[in-house]
C-alpha positions as CSV (number, residue, x, y, z in Angstrom):
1,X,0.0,0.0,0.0
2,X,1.6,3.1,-1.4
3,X,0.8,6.5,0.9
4,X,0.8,9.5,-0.9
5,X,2.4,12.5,0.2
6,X,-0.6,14.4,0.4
7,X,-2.1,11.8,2.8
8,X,0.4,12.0,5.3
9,X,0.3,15.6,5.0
10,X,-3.1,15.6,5.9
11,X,-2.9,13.4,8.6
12,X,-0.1,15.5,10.1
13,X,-2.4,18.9,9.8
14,X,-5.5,16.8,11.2
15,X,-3.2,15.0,14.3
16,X,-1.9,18.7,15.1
17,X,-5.5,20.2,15.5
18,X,-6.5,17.2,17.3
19,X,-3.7,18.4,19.8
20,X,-4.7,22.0,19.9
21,X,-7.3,21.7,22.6
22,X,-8.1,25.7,23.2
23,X,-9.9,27.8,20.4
24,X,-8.6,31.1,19.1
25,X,-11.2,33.1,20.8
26,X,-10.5,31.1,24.4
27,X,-6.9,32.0,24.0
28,X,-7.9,35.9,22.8
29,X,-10.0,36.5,25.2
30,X,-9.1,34.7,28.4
31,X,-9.1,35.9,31.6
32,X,-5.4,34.1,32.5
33,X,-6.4,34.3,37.0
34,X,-9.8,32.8,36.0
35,X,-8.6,30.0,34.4
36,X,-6.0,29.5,36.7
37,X,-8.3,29.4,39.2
38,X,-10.8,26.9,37.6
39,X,-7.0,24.6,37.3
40,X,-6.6,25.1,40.8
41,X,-10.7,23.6,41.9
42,X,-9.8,21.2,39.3
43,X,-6.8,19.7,40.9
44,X,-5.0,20.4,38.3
45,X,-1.2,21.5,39.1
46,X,-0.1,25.0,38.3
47,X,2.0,24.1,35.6
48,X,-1.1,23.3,33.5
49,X,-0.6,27.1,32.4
50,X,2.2,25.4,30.2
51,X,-0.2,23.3,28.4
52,X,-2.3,26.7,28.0
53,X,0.8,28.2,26.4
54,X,1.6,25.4,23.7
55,X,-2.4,25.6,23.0
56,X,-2.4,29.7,22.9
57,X,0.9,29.5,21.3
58,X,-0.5,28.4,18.0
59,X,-2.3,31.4,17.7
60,X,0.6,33.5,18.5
61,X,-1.0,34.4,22.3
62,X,1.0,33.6,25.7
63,X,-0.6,33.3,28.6
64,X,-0.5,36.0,31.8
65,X,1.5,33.5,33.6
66,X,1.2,35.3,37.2
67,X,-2.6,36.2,36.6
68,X,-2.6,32.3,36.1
69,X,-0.7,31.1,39.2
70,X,-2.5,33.6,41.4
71,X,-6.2,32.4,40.3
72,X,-4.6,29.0,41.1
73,X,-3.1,29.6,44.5
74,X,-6.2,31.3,45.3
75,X,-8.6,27.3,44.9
76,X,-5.8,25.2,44.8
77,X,-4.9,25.7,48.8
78,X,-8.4,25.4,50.1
């Protein structure tokens, strides 16, 4: 079975969406401490911000990264 450029292309441009969990708008628009906050209820570790970054990052947006850890200190230690 022969696999044409083109279909490996594709798959590579599909696979990388897949990956790209957070939309163009979230990333626009996001209010960094909210989110971090929501990680933090979530029990999610403060580092998630880094997945936020390679998300955002496609879309040429990086995160407020101490609005991010504040919202989470401010759940995750209750």
């Amino acid at each position: 079975m022969i696999i044409t450029r083109a279909a490996i292309a594709g798959l590579l441009v599909f696979l990388n969406t897949a990956c790209t969990s957070t939309s163009a708008e979230a990333c626009f628009t996001a209010d960094w401490y909210s989110r971090g906050a929501e990680a933090g209820l979530e029990g999610l570790p403060a580092s998630e911000v880094l997945r936020e970054q390679g998300s955002c990052a496609h879309y040429g947006v990086v995160p407020d990264h101490r609005a991010y850890v504040a919202g989470w200190r401010s759940t995750a230690q209750r």
